[in-house]
C-alpha positions in Angstrom: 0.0 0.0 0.0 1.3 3.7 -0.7 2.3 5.9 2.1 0.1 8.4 1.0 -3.0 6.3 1.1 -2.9 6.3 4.8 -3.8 9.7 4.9 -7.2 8.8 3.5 -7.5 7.8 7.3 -7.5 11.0 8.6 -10.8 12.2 9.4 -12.0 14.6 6.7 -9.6 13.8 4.1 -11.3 13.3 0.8 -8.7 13.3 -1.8 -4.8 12.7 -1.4 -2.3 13.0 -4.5 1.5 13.0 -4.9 2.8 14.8 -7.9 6.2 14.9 -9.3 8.3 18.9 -9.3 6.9 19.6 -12.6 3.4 19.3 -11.1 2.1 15.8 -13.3 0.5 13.7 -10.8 2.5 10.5 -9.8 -0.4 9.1 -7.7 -3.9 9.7 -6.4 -6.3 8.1 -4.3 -9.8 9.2 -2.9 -12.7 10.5 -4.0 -12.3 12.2 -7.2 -11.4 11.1 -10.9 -7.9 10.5 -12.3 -8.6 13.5 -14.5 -9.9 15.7 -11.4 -6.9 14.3 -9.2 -4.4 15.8 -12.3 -6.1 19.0 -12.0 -5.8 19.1 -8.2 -1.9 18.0 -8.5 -1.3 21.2 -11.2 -3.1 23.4 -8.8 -1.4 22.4 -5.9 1.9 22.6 -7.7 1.0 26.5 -9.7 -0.3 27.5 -5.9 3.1 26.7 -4.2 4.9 28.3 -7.0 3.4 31.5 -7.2 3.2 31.5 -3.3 6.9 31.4 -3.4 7.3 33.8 -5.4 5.2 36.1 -3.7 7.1 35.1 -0.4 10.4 35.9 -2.2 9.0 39.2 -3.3 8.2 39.9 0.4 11.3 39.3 1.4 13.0 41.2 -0.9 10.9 44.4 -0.4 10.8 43.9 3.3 14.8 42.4 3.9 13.3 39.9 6.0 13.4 36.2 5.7 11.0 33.7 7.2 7.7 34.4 4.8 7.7 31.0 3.0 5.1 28.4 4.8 7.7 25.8 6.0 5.3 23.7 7.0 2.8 23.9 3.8 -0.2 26.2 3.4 -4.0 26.0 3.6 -6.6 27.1 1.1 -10.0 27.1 3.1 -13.4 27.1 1.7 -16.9 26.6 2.9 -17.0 23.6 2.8 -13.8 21.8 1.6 -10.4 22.5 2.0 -7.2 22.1 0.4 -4.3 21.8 2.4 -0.5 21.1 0.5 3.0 20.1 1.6 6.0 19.4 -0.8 4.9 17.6 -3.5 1.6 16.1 -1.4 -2.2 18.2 -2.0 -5.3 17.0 0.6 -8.8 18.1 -0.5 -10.7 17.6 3.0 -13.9 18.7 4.7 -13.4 22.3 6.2 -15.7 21.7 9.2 -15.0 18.6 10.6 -11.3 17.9 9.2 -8.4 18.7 11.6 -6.4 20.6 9.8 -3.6 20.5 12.2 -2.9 17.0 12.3 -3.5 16.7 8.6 -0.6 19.3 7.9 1.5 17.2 10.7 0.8 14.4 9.0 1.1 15.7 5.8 4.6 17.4 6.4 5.8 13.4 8.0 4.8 11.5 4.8 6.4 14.4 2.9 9.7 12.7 4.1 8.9 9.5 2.9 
């Protein structure tokens, strides 16, 4: 079984994918198609791009380090979520999902 599949465990999580640095998704498992996983993966990988850039323009205007999300970054909706670190992207509940211990959890499979 895939590390990332446990993640399906957490409570809330809906959708889980892994995609490579060029943002093509590796793998995917939940409750979405393989064609709305894709899009999810190419999302997740355009947001953290242009949120780094943003956080390098910060930094640069400001001449302070420290604005990139180390520990990933949290889009939050009415009713779902979308919650990335590295190369991993949740979709999740946004009432009832922890999103703590899905970013903790999130950031440990990262590793993997």
């Amino acid at each position: 079984m895939s590390m990332i599949k446990r993640l399906l465990a957490l409570d809330g999580v809906n959708v889980v994918c892994h995609f490579r640095d060029d943002g093509n998704l590796v793998e995917g498992y939940g409750l979405m198609s393989r064609d709305e996983m894709t899009d999810l993966a190419r999302f997740a990988h355009d947001y953290r791009r242009m949120a780094q850039g943003n956080a390098d323009q910060l930094a640069m205007f400001t001449g302070m380090r420290g604005w990139t999300p180390p520990r990933g970054w949290i889009l939050r909706g009415v009713t779902q979520s979308v919650c990335g670190v590295g190369n991993l992207v949740c979709l999740v509940d946004s009432i009832d999902a922890p999103l703590n211990d899905i970013l903790l959890e999130l950031r440990e499979v990262s590793r993997w």
